[in-house]
N, C-alpha and C positions, 0 to 999 in steps of 0.2 A: 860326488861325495856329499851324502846331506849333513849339513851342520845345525846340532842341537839350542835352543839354550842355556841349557845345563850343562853340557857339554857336548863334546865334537864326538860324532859317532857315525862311525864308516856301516853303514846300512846293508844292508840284503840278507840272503837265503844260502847262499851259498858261495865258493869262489870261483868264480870263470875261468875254467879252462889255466890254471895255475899261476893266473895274476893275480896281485893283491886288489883286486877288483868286485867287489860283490853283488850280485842279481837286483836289481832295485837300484841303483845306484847309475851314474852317467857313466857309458863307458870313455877309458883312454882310445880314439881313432889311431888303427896300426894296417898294416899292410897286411891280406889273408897268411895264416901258416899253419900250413899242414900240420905242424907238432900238435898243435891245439884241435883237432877238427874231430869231433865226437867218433868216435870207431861205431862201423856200420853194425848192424846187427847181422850174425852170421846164423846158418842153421847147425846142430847137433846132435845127437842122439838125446832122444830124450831122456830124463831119468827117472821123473815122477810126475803124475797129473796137478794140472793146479785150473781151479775155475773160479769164475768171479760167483759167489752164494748169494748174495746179496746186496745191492746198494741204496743206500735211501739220502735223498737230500734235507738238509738239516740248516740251510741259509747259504749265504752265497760270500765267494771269494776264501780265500787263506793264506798261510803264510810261515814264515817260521818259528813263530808262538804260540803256533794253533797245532794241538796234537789230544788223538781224544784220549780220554783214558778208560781202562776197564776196571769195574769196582764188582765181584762175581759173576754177577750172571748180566749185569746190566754195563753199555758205555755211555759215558758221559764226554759231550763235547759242544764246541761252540765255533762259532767262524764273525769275521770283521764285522758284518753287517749287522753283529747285537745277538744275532741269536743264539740260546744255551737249549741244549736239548737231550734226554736221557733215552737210548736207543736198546730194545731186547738186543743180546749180540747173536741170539742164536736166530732168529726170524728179520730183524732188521726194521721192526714194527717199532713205531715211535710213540714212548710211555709216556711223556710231556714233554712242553717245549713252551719255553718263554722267551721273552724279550727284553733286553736289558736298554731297552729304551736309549742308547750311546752307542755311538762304534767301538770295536773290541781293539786292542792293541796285543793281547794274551787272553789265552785260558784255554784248558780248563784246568784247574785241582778239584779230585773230587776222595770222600772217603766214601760216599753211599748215603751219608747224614747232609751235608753240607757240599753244595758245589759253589766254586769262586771263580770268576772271572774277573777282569782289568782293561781299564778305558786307556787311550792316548797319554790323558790329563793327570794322571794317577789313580780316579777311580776308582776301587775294590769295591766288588759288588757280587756279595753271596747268598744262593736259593737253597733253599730248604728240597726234601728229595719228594715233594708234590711240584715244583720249581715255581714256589710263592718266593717274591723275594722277601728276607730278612733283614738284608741292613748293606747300607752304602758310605763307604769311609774315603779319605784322601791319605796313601801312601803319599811321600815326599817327595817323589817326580815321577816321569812318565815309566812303567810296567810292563816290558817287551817277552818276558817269559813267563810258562804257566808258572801260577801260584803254589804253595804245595798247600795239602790239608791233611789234617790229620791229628791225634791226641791233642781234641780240644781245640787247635788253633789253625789261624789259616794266615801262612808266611807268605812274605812276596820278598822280592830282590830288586828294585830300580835304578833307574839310570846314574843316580848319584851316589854310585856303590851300595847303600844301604839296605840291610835286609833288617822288616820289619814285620813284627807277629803281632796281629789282632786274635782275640777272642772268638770263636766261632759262633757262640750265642751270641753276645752282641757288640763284635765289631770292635769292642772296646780297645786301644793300643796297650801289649803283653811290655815289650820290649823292640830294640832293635841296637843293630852291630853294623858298626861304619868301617870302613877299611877306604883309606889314599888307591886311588888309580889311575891309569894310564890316561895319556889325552886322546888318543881313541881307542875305542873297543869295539869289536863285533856286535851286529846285532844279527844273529843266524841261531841256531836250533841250539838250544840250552837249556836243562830243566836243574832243579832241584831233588832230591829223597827223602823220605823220612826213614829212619829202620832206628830203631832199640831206643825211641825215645831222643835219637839223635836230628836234625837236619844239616844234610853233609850238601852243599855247595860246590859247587867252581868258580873262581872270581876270574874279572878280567887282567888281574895281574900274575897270570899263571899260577896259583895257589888254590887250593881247597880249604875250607873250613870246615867244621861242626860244630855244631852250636846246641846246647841241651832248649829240646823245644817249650818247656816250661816255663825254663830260668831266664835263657838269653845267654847263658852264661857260655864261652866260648872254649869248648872241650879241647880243639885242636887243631894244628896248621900244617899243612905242607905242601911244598912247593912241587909241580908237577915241570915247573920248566922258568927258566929265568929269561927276561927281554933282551936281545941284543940288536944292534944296530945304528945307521947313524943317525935316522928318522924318524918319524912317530910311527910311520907306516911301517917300517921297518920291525922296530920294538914290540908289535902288536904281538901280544902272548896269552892271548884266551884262554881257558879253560871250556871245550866246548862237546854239546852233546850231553847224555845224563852221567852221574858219576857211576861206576859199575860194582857193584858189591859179590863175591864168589868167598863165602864162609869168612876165615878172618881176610881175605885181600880186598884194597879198597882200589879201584885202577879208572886211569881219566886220561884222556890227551889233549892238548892243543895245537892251536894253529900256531905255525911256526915255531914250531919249542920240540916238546915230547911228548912221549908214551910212556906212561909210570906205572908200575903195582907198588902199593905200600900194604905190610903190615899189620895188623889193626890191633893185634894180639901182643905185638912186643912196642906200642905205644906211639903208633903210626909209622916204625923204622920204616925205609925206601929200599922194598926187596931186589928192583931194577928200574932202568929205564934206558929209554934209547931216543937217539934223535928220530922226529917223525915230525909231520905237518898237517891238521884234517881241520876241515872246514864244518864236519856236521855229527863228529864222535865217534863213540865205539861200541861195540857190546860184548857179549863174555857169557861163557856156559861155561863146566864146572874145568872144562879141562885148556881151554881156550879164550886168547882176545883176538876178536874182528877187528878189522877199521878199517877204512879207505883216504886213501890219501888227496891231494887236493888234485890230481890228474883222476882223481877215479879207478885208482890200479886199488884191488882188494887183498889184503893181507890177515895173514891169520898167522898169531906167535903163541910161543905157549906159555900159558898160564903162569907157571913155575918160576923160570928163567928168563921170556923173553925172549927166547929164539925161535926164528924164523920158521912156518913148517910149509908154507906156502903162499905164493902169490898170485895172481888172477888179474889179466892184462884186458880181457875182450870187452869189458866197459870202459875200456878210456877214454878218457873226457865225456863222458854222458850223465857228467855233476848230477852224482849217484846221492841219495839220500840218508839219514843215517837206517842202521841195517836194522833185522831183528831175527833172532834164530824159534825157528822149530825144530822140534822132532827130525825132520824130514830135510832140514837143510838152513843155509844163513839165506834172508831176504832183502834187496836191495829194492829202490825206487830208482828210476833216472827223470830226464827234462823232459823226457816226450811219453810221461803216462805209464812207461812198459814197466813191471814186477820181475826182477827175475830171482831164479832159484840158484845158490851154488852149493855143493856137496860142502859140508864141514871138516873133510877125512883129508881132499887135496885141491879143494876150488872148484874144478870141473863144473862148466855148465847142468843145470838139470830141467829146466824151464822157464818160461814167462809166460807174462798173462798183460796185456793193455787194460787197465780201467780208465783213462780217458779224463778228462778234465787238466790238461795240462802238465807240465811240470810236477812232481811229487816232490814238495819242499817239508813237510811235515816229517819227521822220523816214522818209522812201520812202526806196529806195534804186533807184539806176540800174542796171542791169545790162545784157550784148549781148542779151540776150534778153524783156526787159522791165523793168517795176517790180515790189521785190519789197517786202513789206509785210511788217510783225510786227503780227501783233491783238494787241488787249487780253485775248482767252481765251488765248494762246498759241499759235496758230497763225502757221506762216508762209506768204504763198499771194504766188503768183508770177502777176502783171497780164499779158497777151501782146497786144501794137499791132502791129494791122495798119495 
C-alpha cells in the first residue's frame, strides 16, 4: 500500500482477483486458491470478425490515467514517459507529437483546440492542436486522472479532493470546489464529463457532483453509495470509471457500494440502485448498463429498472478493463492483452483479438470505426468489427 503526502492512497489499476488489493501495490502473501485463478480461455462459435486495423506507438509505459480520447476524426493521447501525441484514427498516422518534457501522472483531456495533460507534482500542462505548448500551471497536489476540456476551460480533480478549472487560453485559475474525503481512495480508472455546460464527477466519498463549468458554482449532489465498515479499507467507497449519461439518466457505480441511475429531469431524483462492487465502471447504450464486477463476472441490467437481464461468468478473474459497446457487441480488455466481444442481447461469447503489450488497464474506447485501445507498452491499436 503506497502512502501519499497529502494523503493515504491505496494505489493500482485494478483489484486482484476480489481482494481489496490493487495492481501496483505490495501484495498480502496467502496460500494459492483456485477461487481466485483467472478462468482459462475457452473456444466458441464465433460470432463476428474482429482484427487489429491498426497500431502505432506513441511513447512508452501506461496506466490507469492514461486513456486516449477521440475528438472527430482525430485521437488524442499520452503515456508516462511525457509524451502527448494526436493520431488519424482512421490510418493510425501520427499528425504531432510532443513532449512534455516531465513524467505524466494523467492525460489526456482533449476538445480538438486544447489538449491537457498532468505531472506527479500537480503539473497541468496544455498544447495547443499544432502540440506547441501553451502554458504550465500548479493544480494543488498530485493529478491521477485525465483532465477534462472543454467550454473554454480545462478542469482537473487532485488528490486533495479538489477540482479545479483554469482557463484554456491561459491557464489562468477560473475556480475550484473542495469536498472532506475518505483517508483512502482508489487510484484506478476514473474520468470526469462535460455535457450541457455541466462538469458531472465521481468523488471518492461515493457521491457525484456537477458543477456549472463557467461559474464553479455547484449545481448538484448525489450519492451513488454510502461507506460502511469497521476500517478505512473497509469504508472505501469510490465513485469509479466515467459517469454514464442515456438522455435525462445520469448512472455510476462503485467499489464496494453501488450501482445507481438518477434522474436528471426531476432534479437528480434516484430512479434505482442496487448493491454492486467494480473496480474500473460501467457503461450504458440507450436500453442498457454494463459492468463488471471485482471477480470479472459481466453483467448487463436494464436501463429502466435495474433488473438483472444477464450475466457472463467465462472472464472470471482475468481483471477485465472498463468495457465499451459498439454496434456489434459490449468490449472488454483483460491482464494478458486479449479483447473480447460479448453479445449485448444475452452475454454470449462473440470473439477476441490479442493486441499484446500486457495487461489492458486503460478503459476501451468506442469509436465509428472500432475499439480503440491504450497498452500498457504505449501503444495505441485500433480493434476493426466486422
Amino acid at each position: 500500500m503506497q502512502i501519499s503526502i497529502a494523503r493515504r492512497v491505496l494505489c493500482g489499476s485494478m483489484v486482484a482477483l476480489g481482494a481489496a488489493v490493487l495492481a501496483g501495490c505490495s501484495m498480502f502473501s496467502a496460500a494459492p486458491n483456485p477461487r481466485f485463478d483467472p478462468a482459462p480461455l475457452t473456444e466458441y462459435p464465433a460470432g463476428i470478425s474482429v482484427h487489429v486495423a491498426w497500431s502505432t506507438g506513441i511513447g512508452s509505459g501506461g496506466g490507469a490515467g492514461f486513456a486516449p480520447q477521440v475528438v472527430g476524426d482525430s485521437v488524442y493521447a499520452a503515456t508516462p514517459s511525457g509524451s502527448v501525441a494526436k493520431v488519424d484514427l482512421a490510418t493510425g498516422a501520427v499528425r504531432w507529437q510532443a513532449n512534455a518534457g516531465v513524467k505524466l501522472s494523467a492525460g489526456v483531456g482533449s476538445d480538438g483546440q486544447v489538449t491537457a495533460v498532468a505531472a506527479p507534482d500537480g503539473t497541468v500542462i496544455a498544447f495547443d492542436d499544432q502540440g506547441t505548448e501553451k502554458w504550465r500551471v500548479h493544480a494543488t497536489s498530485e493529478v491521477d486522472i485525465p483532465p477534462a476540456v472543454g467550454n473554454g476551460v480545462v478542469v482537473v480533480r487532485s488528490s486533495d479532493y479538489r477540482i479545479q478549472a483554469f482557463d484554456a487560453g491561459s491557464g489562468e485559475v477560473l475556480w475550484n470546489v473542495q469536498r472532506p474525503g475518505p483517508a483512502l481512495a482508489l487510484k484506478t480508472n476514473m474520468r470526469m464529463i462535460m455535457i450541457e455546460g455541466l462538469l458531472i464527477s465521481g468523488l471518492p466519498n461515493g457521491k457525484f457532483i456537477a458543477i456549472n463549468v463557467r461559474t464553479g458554482a455547484v449545481q448538484w449532489e448525489g450519492t451513488v453509495s454510502v461507506s460502511q465498515g469497521a476500517t478505512d479499507l473497509e469504508r472505501i467507497s469510490d465513485v469509479v470509471g466515467s459517469p454514464q449519461t442515456q438522455g435525462a439518466l445520469l448512472c455510476g457505480v462503485s467499489y464496494q457500494g453501488r450501482l445507481a441511475c438518477f434522474d436528471v429531469s426531476q432534479g437528480g431524483h434516484l430512479l434505482w440502485d442496487k448493491p454492486f462492487s467494480s473496480a474500473t465502471g460501467m457503461t450504458t447504450d440507450s436500453q442498457q448498463a454494463y459492468v463488471s464486477d471485482q471477480r470479472s463476472v459481466v453483467y448487463s441490467f436494464a436501463l429502466g429498472d435495474g433488473h438483472e437481464l444477464w450475466k457472463q461468468t467465462a472472464l472470471r478473474n482475468r481483471a477485465l478493463s472498463g468495457p465499451a459497446v459498439v454496434p456489434q457487441g459490449l468490449a472488454v480488455g483483460d491482464m494478458e492483452g486479449y479483447v473480447h466481444f460479448l453479445s449485448r442481447s444475452d452475454g454470449r461469447l462473440l470473439g477476441r483479438v490479442q493486441v499484446g503489450g500486457g495487461a489492458i488497464v486503460s478503459p476501451l474506447t468506442a469509436t465509428s470505426r472500432g475499439v480503440l485501445v491504450q497498452t500498457g507498452n504505449g501503444n495505441l491499436v485500433l480493434i476493426g468489427v466486422n
